[in-house]
N, CA, C and O of each residue as an XYZ file, in Angstrom:
876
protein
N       0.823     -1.210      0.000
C       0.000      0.000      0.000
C       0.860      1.264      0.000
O       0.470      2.314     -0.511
N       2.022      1.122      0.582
C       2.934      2.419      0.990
C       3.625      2.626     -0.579
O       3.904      3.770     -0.937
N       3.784      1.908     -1.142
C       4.051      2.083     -2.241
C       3.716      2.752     -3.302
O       4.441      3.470     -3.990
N       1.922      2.363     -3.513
C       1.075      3.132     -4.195
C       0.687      4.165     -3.827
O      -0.183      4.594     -4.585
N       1.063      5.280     -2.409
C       0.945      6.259     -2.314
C       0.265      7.672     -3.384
O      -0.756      8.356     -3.461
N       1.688      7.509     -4.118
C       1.363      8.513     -5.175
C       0.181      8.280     -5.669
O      -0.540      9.277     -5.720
N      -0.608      6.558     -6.345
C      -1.849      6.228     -7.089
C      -2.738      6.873     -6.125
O      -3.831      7.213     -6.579
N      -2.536      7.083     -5.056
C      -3.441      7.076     -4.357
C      -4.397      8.543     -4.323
O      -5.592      8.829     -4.399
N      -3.026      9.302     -4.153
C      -3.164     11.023     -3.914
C      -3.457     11.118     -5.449
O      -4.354     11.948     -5.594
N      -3.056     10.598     -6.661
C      -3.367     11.313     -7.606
C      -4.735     11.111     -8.045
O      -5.284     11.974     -8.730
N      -5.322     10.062     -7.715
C      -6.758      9.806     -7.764
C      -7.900     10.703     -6.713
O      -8.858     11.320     -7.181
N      -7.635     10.645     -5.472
C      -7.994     11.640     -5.009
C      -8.088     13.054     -5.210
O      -9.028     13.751     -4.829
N      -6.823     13.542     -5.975
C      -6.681     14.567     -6.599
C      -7.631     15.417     -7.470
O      -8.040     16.566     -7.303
N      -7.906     14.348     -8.634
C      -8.520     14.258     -9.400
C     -10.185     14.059     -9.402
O     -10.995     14.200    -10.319
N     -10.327     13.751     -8.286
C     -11.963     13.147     -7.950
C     -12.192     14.804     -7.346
O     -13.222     15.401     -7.660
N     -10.946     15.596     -6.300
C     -11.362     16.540     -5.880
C     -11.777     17.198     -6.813
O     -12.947     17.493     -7.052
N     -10.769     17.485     -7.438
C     -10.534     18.978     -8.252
C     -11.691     18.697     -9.507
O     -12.007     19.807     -9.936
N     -12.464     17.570    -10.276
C     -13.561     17.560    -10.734
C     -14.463     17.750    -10.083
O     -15.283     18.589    -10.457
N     -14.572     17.341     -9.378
C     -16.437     17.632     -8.538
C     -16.284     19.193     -8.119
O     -17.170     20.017     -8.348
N     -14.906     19.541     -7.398
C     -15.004     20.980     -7.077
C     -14.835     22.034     -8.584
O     -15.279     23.161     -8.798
N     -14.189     21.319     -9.262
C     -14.416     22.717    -10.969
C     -15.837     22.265    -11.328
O     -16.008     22.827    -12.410
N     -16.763     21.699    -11.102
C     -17.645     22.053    -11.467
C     -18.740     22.579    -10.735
O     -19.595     23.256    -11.305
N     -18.799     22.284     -9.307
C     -19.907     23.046     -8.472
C     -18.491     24.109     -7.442
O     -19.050     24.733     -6.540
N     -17.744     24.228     -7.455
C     -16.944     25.618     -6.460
C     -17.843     26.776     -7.447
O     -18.500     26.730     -8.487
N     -17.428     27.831     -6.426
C     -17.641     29.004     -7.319
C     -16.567     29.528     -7.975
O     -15.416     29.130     -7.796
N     -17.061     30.899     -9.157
C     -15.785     30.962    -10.071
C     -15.599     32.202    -10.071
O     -16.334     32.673     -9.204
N     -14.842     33.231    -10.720
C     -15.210     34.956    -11.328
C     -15.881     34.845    -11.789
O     -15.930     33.785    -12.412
N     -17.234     35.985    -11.951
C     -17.891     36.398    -12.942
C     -17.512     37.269    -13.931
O     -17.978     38.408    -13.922
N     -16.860     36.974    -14.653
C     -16.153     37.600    -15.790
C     -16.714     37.678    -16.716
O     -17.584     36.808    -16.746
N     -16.704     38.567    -17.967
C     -17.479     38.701    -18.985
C     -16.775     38.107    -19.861
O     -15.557     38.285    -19.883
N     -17.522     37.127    -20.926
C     -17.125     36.410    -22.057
C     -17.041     34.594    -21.649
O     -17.758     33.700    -22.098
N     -15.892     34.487    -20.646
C     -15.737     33.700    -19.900
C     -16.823     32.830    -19.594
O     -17.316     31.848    -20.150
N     -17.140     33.702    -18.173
C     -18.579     33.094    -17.634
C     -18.136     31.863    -16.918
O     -17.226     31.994    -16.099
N     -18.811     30.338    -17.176
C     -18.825     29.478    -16.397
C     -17.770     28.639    -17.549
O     -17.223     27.670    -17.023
N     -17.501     28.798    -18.628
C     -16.651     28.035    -19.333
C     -15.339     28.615    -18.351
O     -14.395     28.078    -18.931
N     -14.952     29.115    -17.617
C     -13.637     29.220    -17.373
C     -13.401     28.061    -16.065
O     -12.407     28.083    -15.340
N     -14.315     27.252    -15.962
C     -13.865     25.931    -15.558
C     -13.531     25.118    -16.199
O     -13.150     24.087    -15.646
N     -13.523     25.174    -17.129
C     -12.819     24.025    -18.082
C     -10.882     24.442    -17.779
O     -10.061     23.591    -18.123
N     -10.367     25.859    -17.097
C      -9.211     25.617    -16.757
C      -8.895     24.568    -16.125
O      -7.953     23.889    -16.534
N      -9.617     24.200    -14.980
C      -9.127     22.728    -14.311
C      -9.250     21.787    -15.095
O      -9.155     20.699    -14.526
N      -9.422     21.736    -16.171
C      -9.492     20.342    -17.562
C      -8.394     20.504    -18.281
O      -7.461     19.700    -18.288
N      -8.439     21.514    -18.904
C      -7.518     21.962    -20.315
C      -5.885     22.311    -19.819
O      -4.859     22.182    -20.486
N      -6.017     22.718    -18.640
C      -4.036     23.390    -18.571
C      -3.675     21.637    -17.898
O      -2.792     21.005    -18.476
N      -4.182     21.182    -17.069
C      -3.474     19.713    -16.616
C      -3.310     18.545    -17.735
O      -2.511     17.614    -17.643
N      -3.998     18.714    -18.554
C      -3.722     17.881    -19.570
C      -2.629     18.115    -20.107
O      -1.862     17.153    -20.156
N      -2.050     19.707    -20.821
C      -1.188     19.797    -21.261
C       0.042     19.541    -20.359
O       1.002     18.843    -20.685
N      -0.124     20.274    -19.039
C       0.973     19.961    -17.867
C       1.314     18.745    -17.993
O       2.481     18.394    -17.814
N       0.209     17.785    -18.370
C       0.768     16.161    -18.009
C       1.354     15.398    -19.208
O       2.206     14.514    -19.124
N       0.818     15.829    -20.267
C       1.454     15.836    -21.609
C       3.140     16.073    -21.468
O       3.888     15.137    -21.753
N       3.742     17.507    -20.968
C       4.920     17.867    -21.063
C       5.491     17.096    -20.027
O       6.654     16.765    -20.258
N       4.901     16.616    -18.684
C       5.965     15.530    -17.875
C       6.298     14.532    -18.447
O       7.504     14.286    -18.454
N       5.345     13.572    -19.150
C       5.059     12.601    -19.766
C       5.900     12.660    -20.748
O       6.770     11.795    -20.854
N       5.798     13.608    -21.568
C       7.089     13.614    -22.977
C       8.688     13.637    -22.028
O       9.489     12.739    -22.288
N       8.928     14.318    -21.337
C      10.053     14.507    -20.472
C      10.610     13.449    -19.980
O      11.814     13.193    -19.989
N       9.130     12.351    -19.223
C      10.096     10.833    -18.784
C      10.666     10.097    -19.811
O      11.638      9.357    -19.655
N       9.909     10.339    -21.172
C      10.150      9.871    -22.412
C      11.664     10.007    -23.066
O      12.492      9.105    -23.197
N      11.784     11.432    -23.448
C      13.248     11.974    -23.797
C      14.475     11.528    -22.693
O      15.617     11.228    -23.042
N      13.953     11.554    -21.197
C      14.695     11.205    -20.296
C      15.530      9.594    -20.812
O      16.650      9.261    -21.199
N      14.212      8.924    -20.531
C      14.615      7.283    -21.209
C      15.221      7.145    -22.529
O      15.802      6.098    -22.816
N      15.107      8.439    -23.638
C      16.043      8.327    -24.973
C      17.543      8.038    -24.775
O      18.323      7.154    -25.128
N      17.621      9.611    -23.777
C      19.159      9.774    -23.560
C      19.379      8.788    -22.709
O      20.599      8.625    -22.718
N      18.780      7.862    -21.809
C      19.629      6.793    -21.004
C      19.667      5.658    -22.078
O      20.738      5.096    -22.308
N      19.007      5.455    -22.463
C      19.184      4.186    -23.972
C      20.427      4.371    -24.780
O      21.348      3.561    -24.875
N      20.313      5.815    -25.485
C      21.731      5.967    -26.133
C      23.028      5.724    -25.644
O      24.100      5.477    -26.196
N      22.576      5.889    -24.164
C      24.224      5.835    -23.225
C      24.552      4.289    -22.506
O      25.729      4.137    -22.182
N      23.586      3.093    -22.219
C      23.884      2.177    -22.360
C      22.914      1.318    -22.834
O      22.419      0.520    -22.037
N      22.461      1.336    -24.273
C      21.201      0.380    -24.816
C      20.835     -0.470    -24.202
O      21.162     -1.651    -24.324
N      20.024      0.037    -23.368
C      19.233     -0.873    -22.412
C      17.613     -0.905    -23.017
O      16.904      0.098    -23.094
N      17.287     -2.005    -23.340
C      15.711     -2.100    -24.147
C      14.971     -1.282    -23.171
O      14.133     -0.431    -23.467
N      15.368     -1.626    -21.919
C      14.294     -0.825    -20.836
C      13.730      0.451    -21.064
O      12.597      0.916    -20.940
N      14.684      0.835    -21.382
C      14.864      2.482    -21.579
C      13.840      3.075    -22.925
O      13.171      4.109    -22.917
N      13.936      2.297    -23.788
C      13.199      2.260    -25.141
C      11.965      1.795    -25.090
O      11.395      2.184    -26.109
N      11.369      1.265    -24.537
C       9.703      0.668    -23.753
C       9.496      1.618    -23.031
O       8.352      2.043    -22.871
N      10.402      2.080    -22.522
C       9.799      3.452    -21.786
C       9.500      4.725    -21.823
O       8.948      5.480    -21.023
N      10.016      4.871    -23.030
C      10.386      6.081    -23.846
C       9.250      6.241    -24.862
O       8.961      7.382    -25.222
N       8.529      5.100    -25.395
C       7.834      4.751    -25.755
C       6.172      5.035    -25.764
O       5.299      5.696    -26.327
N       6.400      4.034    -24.716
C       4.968      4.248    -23.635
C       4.969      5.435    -23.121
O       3.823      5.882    -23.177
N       5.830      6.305    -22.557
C       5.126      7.439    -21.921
C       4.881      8.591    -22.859
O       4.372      9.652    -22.494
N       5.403      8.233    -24.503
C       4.645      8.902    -25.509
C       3.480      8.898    -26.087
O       2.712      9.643    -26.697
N       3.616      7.499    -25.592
C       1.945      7.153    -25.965
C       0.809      7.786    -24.712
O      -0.257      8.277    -25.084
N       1.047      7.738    -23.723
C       0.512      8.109    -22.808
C       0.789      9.721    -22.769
O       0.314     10.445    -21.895
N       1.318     10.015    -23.444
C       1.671     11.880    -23.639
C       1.072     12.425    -24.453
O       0.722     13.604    -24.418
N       0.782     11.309    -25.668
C      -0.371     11.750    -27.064
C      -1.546     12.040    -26.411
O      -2.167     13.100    -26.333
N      -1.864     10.448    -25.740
C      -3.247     10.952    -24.950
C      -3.703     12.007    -24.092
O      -4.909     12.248    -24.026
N      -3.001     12.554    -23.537
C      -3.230     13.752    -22.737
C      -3.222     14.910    -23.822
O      -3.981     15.868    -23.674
N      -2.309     14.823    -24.986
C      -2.183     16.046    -25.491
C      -3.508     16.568    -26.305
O      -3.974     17.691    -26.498
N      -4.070     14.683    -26.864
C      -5.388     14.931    -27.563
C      -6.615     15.486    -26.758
O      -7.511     16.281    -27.041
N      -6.258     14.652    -25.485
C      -7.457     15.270    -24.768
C      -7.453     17.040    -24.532
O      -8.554     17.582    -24.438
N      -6.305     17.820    -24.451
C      -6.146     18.762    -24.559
C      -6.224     19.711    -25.558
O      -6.544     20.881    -25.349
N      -5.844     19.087    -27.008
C      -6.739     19.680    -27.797
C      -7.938     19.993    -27.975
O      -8.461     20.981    -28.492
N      -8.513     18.687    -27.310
C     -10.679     18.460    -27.476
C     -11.096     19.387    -26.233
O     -12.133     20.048    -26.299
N     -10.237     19.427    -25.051
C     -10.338     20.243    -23.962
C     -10.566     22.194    -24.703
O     -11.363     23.103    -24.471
N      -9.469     22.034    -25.544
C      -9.684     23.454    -25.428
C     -10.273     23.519    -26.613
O     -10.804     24.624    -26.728
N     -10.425     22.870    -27.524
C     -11.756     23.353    -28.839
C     -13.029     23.366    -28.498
O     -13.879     23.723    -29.313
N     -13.349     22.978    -27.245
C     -14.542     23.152    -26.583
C     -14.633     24.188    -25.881
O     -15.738     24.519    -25.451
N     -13.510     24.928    -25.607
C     -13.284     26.341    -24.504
C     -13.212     27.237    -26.011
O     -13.694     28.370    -26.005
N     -12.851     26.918    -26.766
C     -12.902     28.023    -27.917
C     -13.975     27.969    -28.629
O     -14.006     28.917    -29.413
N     -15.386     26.893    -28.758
C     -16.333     27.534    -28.849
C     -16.834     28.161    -28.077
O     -17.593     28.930    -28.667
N     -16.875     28.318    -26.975
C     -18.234     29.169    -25.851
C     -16.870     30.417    -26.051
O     -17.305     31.506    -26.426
N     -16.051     30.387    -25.941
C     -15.392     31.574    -25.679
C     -14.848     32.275    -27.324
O     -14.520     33.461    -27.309
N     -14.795     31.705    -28.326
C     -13.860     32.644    -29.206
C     -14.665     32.064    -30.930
O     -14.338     32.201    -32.109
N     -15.892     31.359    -30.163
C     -17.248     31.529    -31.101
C     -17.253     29.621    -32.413
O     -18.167     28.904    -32.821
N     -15.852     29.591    -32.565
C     -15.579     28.464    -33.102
C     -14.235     27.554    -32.407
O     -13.202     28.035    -31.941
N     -14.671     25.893    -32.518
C     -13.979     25.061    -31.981
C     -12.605     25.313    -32.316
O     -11.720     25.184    -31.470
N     -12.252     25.850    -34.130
C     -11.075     25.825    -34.298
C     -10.873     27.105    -35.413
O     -11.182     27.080    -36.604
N     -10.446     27.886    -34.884
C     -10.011     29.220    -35.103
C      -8.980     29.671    -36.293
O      -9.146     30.690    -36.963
N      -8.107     28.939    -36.420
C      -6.618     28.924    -36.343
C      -5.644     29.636    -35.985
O      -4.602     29.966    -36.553
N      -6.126     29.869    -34.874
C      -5.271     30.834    -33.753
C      -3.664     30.246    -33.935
O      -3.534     29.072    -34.285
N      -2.695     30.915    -33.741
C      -1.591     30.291    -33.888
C      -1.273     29.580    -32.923
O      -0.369     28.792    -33.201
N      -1.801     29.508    -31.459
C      -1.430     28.826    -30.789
C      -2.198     27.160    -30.797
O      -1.680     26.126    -30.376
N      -3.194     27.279    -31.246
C      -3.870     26.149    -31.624
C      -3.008     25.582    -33.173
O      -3.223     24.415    -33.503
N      -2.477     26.064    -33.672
C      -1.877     25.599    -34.898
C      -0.708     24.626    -34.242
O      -0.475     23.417    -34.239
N      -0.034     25.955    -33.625
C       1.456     25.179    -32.952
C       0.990     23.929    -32.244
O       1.209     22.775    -32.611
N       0.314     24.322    -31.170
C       0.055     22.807    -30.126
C      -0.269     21.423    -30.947
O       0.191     20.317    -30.665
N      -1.245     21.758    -32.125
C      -1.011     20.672    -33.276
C      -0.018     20.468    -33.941
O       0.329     19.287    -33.946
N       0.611     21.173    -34.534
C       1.867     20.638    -34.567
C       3.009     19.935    -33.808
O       3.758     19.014    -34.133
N       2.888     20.707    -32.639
C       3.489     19.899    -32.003
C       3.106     18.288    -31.260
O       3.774     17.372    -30.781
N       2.011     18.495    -31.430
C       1.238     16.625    -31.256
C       1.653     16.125    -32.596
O       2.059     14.994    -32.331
N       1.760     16.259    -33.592
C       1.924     15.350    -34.876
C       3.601     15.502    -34.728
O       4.214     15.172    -35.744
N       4.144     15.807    -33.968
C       5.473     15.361    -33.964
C       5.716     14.140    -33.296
O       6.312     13.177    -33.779
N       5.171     14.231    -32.032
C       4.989     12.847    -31.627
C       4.528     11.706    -32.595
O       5.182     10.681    -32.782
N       3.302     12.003    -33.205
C       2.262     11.593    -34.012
C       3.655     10.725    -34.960
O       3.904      9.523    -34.869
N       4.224     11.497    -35.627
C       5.850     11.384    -36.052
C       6.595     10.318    -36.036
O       6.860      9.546    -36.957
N       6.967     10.309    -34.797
C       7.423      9.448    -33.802
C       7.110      8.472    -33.917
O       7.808      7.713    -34.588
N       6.033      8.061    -33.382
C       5.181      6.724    -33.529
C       5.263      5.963    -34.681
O       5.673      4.806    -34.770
N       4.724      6.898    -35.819
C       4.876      6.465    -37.170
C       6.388      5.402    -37.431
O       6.489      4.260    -37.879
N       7.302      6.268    -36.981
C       8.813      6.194    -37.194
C       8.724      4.701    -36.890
O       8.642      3.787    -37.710
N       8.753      4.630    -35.640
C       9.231      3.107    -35.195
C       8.652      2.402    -35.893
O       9.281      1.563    -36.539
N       7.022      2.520    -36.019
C       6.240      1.065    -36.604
C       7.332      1.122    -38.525
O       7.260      0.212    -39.351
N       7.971      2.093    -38.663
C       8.564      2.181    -39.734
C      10.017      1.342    -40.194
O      10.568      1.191    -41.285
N      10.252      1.008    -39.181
C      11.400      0.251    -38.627
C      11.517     -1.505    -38.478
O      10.720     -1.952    -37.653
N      12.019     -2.096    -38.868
C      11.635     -3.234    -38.206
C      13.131     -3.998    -37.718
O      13.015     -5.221    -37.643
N      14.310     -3.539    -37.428
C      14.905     -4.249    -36.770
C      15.397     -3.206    -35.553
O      15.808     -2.047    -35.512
N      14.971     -4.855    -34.055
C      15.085     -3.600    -33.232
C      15.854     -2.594    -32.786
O      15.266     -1.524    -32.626
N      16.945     -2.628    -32.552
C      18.236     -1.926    -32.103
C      18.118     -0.707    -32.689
O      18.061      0.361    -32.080
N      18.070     -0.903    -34.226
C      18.089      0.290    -34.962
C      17.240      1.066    -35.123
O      17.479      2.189    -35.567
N      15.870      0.602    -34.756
C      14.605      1.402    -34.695
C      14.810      2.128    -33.451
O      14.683      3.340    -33.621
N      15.150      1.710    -31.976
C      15.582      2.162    -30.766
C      16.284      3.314    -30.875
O      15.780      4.326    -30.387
N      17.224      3.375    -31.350
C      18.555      3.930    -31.617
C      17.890      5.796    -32.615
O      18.170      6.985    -32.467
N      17.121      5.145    -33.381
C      16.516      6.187    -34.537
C      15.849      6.777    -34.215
O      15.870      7.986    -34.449
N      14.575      5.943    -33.242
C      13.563      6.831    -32.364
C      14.130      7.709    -31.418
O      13.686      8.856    -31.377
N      15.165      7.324    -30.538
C      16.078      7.773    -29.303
C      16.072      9.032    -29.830
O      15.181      9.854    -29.614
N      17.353      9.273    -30.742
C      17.754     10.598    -31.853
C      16.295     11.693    -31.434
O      16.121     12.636    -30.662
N      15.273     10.783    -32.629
C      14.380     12.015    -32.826
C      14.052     12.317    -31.962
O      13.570     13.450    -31.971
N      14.067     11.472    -30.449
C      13.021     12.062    -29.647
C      13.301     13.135    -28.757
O      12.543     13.904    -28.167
N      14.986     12.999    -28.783
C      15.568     14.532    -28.067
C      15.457     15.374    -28.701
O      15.645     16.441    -28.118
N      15.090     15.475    -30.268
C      15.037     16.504    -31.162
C      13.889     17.314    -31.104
O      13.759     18.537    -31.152
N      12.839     16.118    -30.957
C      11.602     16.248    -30.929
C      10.991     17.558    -29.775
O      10.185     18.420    -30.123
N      11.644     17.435    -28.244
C      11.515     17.816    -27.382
C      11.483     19.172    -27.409
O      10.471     19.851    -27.239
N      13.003     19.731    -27.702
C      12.844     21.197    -27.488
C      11.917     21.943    -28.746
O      11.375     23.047    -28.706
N      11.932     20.941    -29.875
C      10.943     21.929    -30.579
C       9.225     21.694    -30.394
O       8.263     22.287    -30.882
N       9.292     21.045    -29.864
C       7.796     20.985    -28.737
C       7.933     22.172    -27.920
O       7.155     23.110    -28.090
N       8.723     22.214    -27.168
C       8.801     23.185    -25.858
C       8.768     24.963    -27.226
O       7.721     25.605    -27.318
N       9.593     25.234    -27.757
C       9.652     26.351    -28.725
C       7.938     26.573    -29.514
O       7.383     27.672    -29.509
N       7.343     25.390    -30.109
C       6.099     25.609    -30.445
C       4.772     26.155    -29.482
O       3.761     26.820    -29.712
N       5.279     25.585    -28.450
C       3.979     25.318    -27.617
C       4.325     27.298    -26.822
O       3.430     28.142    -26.780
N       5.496     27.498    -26.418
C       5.526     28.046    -25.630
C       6.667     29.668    -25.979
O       6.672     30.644    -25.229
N       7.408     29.563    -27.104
C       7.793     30.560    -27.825
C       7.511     31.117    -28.737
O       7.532     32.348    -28.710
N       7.111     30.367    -29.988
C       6.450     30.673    -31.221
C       5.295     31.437    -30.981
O       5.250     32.513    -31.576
N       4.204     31.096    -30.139
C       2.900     31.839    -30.102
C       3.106     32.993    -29.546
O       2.292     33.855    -29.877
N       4.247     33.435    -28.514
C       4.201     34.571    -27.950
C       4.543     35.837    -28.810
O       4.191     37.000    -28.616
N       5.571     35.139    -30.136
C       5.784     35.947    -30.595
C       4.575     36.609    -32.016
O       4.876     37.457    -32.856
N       3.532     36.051    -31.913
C       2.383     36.464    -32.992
C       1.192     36.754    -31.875
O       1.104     36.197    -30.781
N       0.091     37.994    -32.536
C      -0.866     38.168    -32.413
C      -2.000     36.799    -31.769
O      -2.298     36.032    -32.685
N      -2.577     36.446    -30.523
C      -3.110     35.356    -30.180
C      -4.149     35.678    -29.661
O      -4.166     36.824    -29.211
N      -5.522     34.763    -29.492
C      -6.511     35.035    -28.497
C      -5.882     33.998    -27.568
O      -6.707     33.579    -26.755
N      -5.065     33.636    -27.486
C      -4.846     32.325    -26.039
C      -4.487     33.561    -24.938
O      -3.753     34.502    -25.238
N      -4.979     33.439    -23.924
C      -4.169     33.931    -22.762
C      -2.824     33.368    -22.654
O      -2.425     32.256    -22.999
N      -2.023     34.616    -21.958
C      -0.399     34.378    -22.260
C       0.106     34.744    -23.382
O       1.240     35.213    -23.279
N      -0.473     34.682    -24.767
C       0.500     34.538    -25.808
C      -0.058     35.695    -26.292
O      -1.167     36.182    -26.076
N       1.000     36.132    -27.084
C       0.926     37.493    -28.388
C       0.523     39.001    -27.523
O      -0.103     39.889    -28.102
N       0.967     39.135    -26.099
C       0.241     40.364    -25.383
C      -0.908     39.863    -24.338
O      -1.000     40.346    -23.210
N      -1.935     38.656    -24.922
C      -2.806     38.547    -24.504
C      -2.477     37.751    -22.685
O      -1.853     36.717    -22.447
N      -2.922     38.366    -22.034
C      -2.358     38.469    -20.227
C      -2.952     36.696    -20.185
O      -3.772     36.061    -20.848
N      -2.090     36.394    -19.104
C      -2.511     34.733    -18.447
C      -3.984     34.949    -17.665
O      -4.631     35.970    -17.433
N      -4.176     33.814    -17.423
C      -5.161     33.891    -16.224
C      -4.471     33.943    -15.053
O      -5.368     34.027    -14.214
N      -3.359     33.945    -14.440
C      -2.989     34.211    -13.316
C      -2.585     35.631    -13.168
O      -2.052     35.723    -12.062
N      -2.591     36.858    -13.809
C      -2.323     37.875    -14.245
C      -3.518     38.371    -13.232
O      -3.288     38.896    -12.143
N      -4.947     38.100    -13.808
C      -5.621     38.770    -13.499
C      -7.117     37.953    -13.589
O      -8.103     38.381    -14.190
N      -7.053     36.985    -13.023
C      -8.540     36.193    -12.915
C      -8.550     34.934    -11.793
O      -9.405     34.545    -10.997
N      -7.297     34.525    -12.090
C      -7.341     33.005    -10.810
C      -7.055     33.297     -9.966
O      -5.913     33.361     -9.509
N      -8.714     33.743     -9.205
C      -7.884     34.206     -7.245
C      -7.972     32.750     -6.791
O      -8.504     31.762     -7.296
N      -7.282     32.944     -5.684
C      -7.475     31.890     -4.266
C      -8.190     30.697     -4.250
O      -7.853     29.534     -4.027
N      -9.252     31.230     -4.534
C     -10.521     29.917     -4.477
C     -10.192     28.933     -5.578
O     -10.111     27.715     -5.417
N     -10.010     29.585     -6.715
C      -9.354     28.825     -8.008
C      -7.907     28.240     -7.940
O      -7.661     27.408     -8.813
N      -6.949     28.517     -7.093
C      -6.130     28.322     -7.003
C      -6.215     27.148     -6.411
O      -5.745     26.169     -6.991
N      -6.948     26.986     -4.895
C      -6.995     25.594     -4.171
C      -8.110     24.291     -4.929
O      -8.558     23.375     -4.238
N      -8.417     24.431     -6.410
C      -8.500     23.748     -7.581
C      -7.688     23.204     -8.423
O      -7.240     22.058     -8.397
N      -7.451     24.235     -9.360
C      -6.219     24.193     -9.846
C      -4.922     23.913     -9.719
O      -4.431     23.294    -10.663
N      -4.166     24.210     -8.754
C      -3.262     23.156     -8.273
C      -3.019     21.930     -8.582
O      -2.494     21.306     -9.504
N      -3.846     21.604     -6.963
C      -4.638     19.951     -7.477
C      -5.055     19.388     -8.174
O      -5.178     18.163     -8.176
N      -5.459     20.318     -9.127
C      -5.835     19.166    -10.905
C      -4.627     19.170    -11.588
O      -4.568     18.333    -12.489
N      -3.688     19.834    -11.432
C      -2.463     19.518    -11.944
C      -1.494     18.724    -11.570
O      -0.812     17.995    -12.290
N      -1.427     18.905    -10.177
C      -0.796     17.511     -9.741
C      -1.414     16.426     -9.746
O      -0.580     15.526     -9.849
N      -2.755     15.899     -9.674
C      -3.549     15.065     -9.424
C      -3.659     14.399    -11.308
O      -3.663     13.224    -11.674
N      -3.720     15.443    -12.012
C      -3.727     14.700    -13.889
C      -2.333     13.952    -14.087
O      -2.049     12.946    -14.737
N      -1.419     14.965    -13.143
C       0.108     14.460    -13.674
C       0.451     12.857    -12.937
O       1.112     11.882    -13.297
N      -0.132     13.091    -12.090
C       0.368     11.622    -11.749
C      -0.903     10.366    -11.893
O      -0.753      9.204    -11.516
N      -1.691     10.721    -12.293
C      -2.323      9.644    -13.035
C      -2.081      9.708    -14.375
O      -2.487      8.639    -14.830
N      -1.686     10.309    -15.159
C      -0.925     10.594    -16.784
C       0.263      9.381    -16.354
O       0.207      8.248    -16.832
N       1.352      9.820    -15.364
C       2.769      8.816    -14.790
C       2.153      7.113    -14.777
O       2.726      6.147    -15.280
N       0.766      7.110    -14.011
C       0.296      6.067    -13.714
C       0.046      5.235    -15.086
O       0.586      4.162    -15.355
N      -0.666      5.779    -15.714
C      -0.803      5.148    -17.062
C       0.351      5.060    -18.004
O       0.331      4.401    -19.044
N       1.351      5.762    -17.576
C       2.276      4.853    -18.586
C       3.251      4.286    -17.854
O       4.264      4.037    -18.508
N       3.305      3.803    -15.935
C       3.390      3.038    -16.021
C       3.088      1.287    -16.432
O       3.832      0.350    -16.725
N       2.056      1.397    -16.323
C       0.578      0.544    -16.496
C       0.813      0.151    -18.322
O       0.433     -0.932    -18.769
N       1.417      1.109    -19.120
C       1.678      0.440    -20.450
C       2.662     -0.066    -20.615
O       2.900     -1.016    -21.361
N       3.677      0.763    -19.631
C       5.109      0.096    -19.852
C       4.996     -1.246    -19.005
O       5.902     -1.890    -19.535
N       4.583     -1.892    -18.247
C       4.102     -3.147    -18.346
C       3.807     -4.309    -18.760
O       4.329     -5.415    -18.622
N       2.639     -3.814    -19.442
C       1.390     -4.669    -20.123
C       2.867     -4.608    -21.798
O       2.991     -5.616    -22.493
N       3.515     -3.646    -22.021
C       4.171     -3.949    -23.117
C       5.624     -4.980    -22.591
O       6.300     -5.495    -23.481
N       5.977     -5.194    -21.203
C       7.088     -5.745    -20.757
C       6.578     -6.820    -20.943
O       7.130     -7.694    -21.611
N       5.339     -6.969    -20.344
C       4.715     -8.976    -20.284
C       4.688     -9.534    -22.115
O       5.259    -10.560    -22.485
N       4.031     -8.754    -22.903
C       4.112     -8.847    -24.348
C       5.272     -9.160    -24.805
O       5.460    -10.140    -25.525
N       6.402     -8.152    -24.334
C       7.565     -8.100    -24.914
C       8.171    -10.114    -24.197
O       8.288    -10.982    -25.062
N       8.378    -10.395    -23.096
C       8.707    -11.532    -22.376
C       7.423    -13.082    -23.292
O       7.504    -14.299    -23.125
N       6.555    -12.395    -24.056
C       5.775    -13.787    -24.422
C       6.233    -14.106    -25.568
O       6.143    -15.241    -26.036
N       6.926    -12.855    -26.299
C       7.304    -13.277    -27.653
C       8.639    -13.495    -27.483
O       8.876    -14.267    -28.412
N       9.549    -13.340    -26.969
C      10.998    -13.817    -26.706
C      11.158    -15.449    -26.425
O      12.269    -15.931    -26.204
């Protein structure tokens, strides 16, 4: 039990911070309104997306330095488990950009970039199933996936600032912590971020697994 700690808090986390983003109270802000609970949906996804890619690249560079398969199942899986968060974060916020900016998909530049930067992964994936002997598929994926990283981090989080945006944060346009997420939102928010991130961790431990037992039936 002491073990699963973390499963534990991040589920709890998560049970909080949903039931409370949807009945806590919020700002009454104009435009906004009650869609600005979907912050406790839409920013933890991406938060958990970028840990998730991170354990990933982490496991590249330890593979390259002593090819350990481990490292490459793991690197793997927590991309796969990084797509999923990122998609849900797309669908998260094309649903915050209809009530708020009139259509699901705009082509705001920051909605451009964040897609782009999911089809890099998207990429990725492709790559390996592209491959078929293993070492060298390992080895190829490894490469891209440190490559992959910082121009994720540059799309998501440099590129948009520098163009005209309706995203909060980007192009001029102020964050929500600037000037909307008091206190009350805060003891939400938080917690849906830590609470997504480590059930995001959970699930790819849970693949890197279920792909170790696979990997041990066909050997």
């Amino acid at each position: 039990m002491y073990k699963s700690w973390w499963k534990i808090l991040g589920a709890v986390l998560v049970v909080y911070s949903t039931v409370a983003g949807f009945l806590a109270s919020v700002p009454a802000l104009p435009i906004l309104h009650q869609s600005i609970r979907n912050l406790y949906f839409h920013v933890p996804m991406w938060f958990s997306m970028i840990v998730l890619f991170s354990v990933s690249v982490y496991h590249s560079i330890k593979y390259l330095s002593n090819n350990n398969e481990e490292h490459d199942m793991k690197a793997v899986q927590s991309v796969n488990a990084g797509v999923l968060f990122g998609i849900l974060g797309i669908i998260t916020g094309a649903i915050w950009a209809k009530f708020t900016w009139g259509q699901a998909w705009s082509f705001d530049v920051k909605q451009n970039f964040a897609a782009i930067a999911l089809l890099l992964y998207f990429a990725y994936l492709v790559l390996r199933n592209a491959i078929d002997e293993d070492q060298k598929r390992a080895k190829i994926a490894a490469i891209y996936n440190i490559f992959a990283f910082p121009m994720m981090v540059v799309l998501l989080f440099v590129l948009p600032r520098l163009s005209d945006s309706l995203h909060p944060g980007n192009g001029g346009n102020p964050g929500f912590n600037a000037y909307d997420l008091d206190s009350h939102m805060r003891m939400v928010f938080y917690p849906a971020c830590l609470g997504w991130i480590l059930i995001g961790y959970w699930i790819y431990t849970l693949l890197f697994r279920v792909s170790a037992i696979e990997k041990n039936k066909t050997v």
